[in-house]
SEKE-402579 format. One record per residue (C-alpha): residue number from 1; chain; x, y, z. Coordinates in steps of 0.2 Angstrom, whole numbers, plus 5000, padded with zeros to 4 digits. Layout:
REM residues N
resi->NUM | chain->A | px->X | py->Y | pz->Z
...
***
This chain:
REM residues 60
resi->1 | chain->A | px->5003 | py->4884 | pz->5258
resi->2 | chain->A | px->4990 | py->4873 | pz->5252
resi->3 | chain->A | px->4995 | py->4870 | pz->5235
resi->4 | chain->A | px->5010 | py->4863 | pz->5244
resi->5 | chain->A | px->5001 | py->4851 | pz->5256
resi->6 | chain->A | px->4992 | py->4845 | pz->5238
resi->7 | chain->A | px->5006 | py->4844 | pz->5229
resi->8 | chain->A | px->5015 | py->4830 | pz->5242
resi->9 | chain->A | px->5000 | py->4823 | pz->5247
resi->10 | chain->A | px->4997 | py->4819 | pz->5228
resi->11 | chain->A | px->5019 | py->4816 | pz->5226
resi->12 | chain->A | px->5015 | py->4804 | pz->5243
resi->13 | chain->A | px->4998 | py->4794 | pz->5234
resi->14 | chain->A | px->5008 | py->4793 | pz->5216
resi->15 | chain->A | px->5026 | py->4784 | pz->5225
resi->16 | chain->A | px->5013 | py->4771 | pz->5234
resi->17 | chain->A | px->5004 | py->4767 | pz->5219
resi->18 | chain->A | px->5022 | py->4764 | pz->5211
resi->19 | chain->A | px->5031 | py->4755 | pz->5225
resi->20 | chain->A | px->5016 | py->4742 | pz->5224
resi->21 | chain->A | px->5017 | py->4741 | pz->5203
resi->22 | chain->A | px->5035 | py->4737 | pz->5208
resi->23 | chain->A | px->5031 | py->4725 | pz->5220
resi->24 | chain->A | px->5018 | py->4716 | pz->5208
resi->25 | chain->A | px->5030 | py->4715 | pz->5197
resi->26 | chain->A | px->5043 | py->4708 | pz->5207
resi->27 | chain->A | px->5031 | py->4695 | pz->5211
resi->28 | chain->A | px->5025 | py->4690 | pz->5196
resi->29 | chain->A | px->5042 | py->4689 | pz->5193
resi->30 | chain->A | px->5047 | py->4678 | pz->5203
resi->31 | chain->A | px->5031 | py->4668 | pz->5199
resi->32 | chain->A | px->5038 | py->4667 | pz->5181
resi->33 | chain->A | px->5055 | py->4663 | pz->5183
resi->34 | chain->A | px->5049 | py->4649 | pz->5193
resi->35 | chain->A | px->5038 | py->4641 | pz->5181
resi->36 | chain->A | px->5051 | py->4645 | pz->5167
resi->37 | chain->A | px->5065 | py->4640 | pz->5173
resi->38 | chain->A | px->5075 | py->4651 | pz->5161
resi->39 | chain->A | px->5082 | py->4668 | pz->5165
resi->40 | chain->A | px->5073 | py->4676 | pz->5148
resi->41 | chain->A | px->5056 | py->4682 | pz->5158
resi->42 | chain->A | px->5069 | py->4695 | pz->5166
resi->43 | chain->A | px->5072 | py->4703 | pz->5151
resi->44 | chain->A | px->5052 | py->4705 | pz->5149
resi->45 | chain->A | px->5050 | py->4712 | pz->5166
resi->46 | chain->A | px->5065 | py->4725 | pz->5163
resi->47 | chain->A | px->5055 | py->4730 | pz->5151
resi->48 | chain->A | px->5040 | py->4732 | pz->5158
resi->49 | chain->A | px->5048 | py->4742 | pz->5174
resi->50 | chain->A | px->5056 | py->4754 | pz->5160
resi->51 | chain->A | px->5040 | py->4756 | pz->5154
resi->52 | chain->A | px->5030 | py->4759 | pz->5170
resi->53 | chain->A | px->5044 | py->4773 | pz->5175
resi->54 | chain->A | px->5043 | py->4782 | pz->5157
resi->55 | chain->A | px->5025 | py->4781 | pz->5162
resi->56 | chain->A | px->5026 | py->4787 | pz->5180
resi->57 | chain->A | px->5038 | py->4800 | pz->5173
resi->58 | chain->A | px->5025 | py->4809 | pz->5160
resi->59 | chain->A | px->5012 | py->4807 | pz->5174
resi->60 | chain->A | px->5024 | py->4819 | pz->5186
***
């Protein structure tokens, strides 16, 4: 029983930490595109948020 309570209390702490890397990078984002002007910076931050979930994938 208590392996379970550490295993979605460290599940609950991992899925904070990458809802607020998405949100970051949302902002930033939306920061980007603004001072660009062009849509190319949303290719850049595709990538990066296919990289940070193959990250947060190997982490699990």
């Amino acid at each position: 029983m208590t392996s379970l309570s550490k295993q979605s209390k460290k599940v609950l702490i991992f899925s904070l930490i990458l809802i607020s890397l998405l949100i970051i990078a949302t902002i930033s984002m939306l920061i980007i595109m603004a001072k660009d002007g062009t849509g190319s910076s949303i290719f850049t931050i595709l990538a990066v948020i296919i990289l940070l979930a193959i990250i947060s994938s190997s982490l699990v």
